[in-house]
C-alpha positions in Angstrom: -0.8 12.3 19.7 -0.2 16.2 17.6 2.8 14.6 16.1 1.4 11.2 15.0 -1.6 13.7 13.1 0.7 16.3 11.8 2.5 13.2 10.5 -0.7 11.8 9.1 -1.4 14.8 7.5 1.8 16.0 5.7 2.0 12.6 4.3 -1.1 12.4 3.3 -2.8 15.7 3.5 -6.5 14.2 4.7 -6.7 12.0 1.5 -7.8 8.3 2.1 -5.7 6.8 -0.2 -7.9 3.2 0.4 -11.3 4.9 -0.2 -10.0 6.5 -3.3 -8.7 3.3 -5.1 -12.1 1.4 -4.5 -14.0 3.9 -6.3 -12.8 2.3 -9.5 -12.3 -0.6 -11.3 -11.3 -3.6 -9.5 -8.9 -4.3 -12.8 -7.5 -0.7 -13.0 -7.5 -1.3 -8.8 -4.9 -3.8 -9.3 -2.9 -1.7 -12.0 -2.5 1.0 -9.8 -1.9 -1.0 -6.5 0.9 -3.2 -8.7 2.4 0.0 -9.8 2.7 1.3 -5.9 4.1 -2.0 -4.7 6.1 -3.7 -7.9 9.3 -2.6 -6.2 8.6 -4.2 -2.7 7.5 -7.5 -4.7 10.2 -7.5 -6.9 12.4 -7.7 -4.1 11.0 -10.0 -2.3 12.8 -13.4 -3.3 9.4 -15.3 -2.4 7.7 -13.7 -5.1 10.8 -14.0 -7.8 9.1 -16.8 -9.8 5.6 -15.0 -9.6 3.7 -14.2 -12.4 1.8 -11.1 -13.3 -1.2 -12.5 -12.2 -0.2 -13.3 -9.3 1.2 -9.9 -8.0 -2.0 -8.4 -9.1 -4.2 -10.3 -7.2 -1.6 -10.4 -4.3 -0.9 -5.9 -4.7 -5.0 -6.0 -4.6 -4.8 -7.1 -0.8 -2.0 -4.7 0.4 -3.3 -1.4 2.3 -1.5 2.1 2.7 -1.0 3.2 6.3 1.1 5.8 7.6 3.0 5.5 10.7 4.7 8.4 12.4 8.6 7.9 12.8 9.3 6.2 16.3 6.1 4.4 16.6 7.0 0.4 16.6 4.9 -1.8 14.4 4.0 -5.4 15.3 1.5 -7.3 13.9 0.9 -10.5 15.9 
């Protein structure tokens, strides 16, 4: 339980990334949120013919998380 805050916190260092990004604009929301994500969409063959709108509204719905190393992730 230490190491999964001591992860937490070096990655993150206390800062809710989530609560952060809501305090402005939805339209600058989506600027920043495409920014942090372009990379994992642009790889992502389902999203190759996508356009701009599109990825913004779609980067709009993703969340950060952090999960210590060695934890499994399943989301069922």
């Amino acid at each position: 339980m230490e190491d999964s805050f001591e992860h937490e916190w070096k990655n993150t260092k206390g800062i809710d990334m989530n609560s952060i990004l809501k305090t402005f604009p939805e339209c600058i929301q989506a600027d920043i949120c495409l920014h942090l994500n372009r990379e994992l969409l642009n790889n992502c063959p389902v999203f190759e013919d996508a356009d701009e709108i599109c990825l913004r509204a779609l980067a709009l719905l993703f969340k950060s998380t952090h999960i210590p190393p060695g934890d499994t992730l399943i989301h069922q």
